[in-house]
N, C-alpha and C positions, 0 to 999 in steps of 0.2 A: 520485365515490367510491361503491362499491359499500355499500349499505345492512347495517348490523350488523341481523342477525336474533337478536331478544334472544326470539325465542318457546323457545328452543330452547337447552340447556345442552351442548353438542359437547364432548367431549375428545380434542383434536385427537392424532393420532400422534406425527407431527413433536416433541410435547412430551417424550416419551418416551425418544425417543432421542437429542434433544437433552440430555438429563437424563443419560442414561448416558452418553454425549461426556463430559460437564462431570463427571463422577464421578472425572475423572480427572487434573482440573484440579487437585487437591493434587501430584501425582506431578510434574507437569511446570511446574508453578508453586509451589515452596516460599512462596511470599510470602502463598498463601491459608491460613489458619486459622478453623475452626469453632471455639467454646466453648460448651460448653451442650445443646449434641446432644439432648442423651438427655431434654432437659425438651421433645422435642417429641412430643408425644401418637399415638397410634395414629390412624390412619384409622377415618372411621365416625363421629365426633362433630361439633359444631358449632363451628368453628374461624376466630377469624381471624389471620394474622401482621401483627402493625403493627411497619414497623418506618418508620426514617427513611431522607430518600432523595439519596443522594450524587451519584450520576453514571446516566446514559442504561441499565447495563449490568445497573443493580441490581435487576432481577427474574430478569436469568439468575444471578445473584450468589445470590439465594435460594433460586432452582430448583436449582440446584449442592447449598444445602446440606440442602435438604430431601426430595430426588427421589425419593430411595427410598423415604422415608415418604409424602410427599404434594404430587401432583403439584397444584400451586396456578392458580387463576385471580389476575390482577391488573387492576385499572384502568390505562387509558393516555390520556393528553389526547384529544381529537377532530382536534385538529389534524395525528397523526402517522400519521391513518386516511385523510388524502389523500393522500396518496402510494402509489402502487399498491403498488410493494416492499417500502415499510415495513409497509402495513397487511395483506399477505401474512404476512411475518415474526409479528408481532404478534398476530395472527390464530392462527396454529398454536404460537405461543405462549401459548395460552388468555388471550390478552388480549381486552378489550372497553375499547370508546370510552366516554368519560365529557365531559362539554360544562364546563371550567373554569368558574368566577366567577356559578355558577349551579345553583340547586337542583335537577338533573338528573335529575327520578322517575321514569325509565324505568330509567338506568342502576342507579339506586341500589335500586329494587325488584329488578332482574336480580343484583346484585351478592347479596342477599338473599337469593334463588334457590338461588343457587350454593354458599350457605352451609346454608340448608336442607335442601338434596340431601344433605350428608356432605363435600362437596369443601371444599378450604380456600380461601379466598379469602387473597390482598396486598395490602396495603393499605397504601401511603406516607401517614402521618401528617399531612406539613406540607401536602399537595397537589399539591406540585412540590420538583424538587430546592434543595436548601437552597444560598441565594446566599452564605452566608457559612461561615466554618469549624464553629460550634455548632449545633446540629439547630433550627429554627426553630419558631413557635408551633403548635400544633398546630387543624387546621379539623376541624371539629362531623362531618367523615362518617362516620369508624370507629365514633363512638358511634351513631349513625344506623341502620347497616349491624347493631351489637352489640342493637342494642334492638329492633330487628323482628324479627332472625333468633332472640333469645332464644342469642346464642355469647356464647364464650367466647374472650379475645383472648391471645395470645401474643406479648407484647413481645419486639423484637429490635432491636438496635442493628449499624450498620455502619459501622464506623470505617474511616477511612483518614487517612496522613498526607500526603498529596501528593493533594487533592481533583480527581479529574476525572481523574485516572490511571491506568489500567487493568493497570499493570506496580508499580504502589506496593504497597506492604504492606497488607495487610487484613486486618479480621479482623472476623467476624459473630459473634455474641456473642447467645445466646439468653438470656432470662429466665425467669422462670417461671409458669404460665398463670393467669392471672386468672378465674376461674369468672364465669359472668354473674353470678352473685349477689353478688356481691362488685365490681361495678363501680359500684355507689350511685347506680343509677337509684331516682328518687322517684316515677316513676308518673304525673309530669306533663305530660312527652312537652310540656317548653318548651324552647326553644332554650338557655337560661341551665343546665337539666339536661345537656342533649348536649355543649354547651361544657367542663363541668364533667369529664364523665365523657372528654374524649377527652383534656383536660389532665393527666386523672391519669395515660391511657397514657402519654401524652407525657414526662410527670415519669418513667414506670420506663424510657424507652427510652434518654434523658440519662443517666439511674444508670447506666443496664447502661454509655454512651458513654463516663462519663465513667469507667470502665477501660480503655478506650483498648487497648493491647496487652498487658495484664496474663493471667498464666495463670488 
């Protein structure tokens, strides 16, 4: 596997217009639905989207709904950067490798980075896609990610009724932005803080879930 170069913050093309492709995915798929649009902030600030993570598809599920405003970076396991195709794909998908079940300080300073710069970062909540129908516990890195870079997170939920199906009804459901200051970091910079602060995302992104397909 060809080594990710985290010296370096790339906005790949390919993102781009892949982004306009999918701009188009309401027209030719009725079953996708946005809510919330407009509670997503202008470019230029310190941004992260946390939402929960259904199926393989849902960073292009986000990029669809946010492209025009903010073409985002996402995290991706390490394991899908061996495979030459995938991590091509992934790759001009402004994705970056992140090493599971372990405190990854290279990725997670990089991820930083990229929030620093103005760009928005993604950010799956649970750390992996959720095994079961309800959006699962939420792991310490959004808060992590929110406390170093001093952002501001943007909860968002994505529902689907028929999990893992790419033709099921959907619908992305934005919330509304949480200021850093408002996320009740205490300045401790303990683990029992970060836990703390990424459960509350957790809690707004279940609210937004638990409207399911409601206007």
């Amino acid at each position: 596997m060809k080594e990710y170069d985290y010296s370096v913050i790339k906005d790949h093309k390919l993102y781009g217009f892949i982004g306009t492709v999918f701009a188009f995915l309401p027209h030719l798929f009725r079953n996708i639905r946005v809510v919330g649009k407009e509670n997503v902030p202008p470019t230029g600030g310190r941004l992260i989207l946390a939402a929960n993570h259904v199926n393989t598809f849902d960073p292009v599920v986000l990029g669809f709904a946010v492209t025009k405003k903010h073409p985002f970076f996402f995290m991706s396991k390490q394991e899908l950067f061996g495979n030459s195709i995938s991590a091509l794909v992934i790759r001009n998908l402004n994705g970056f490798p992140i090493k599971r079940g372990q405190h990854d300080h290279t990725a997670i300073r990089y991820a930083g980075d990229i929030v620093k710069s103005g760009r928005t970062l993604g950010i799956f909540v649970e750390g992996t896609r959720s095994r079961g129908e309800h959006p699962q516990p939420a792991k310490p890195g959004v808060a992590i990610v929110a406390r170093d870079a001093q952002a501001d997170i943007l909860p968002v939920a994505i529902y689907s009724e028929k999990k893992g199906s790419v033709f099921s009804k959907l619908t992305i459901r934005f919330g509304q932005v949480i200021p850093h200051e408002e996320l009740g970091f205490d300045g401790s910079g303990s683990r029992e803080e970060t836990q703390l602060v990424a459960e509350r995302v957790m809690d707004e992104i279940r609210a937004l879930w638990d409207q399911k397909h409601e206007r």
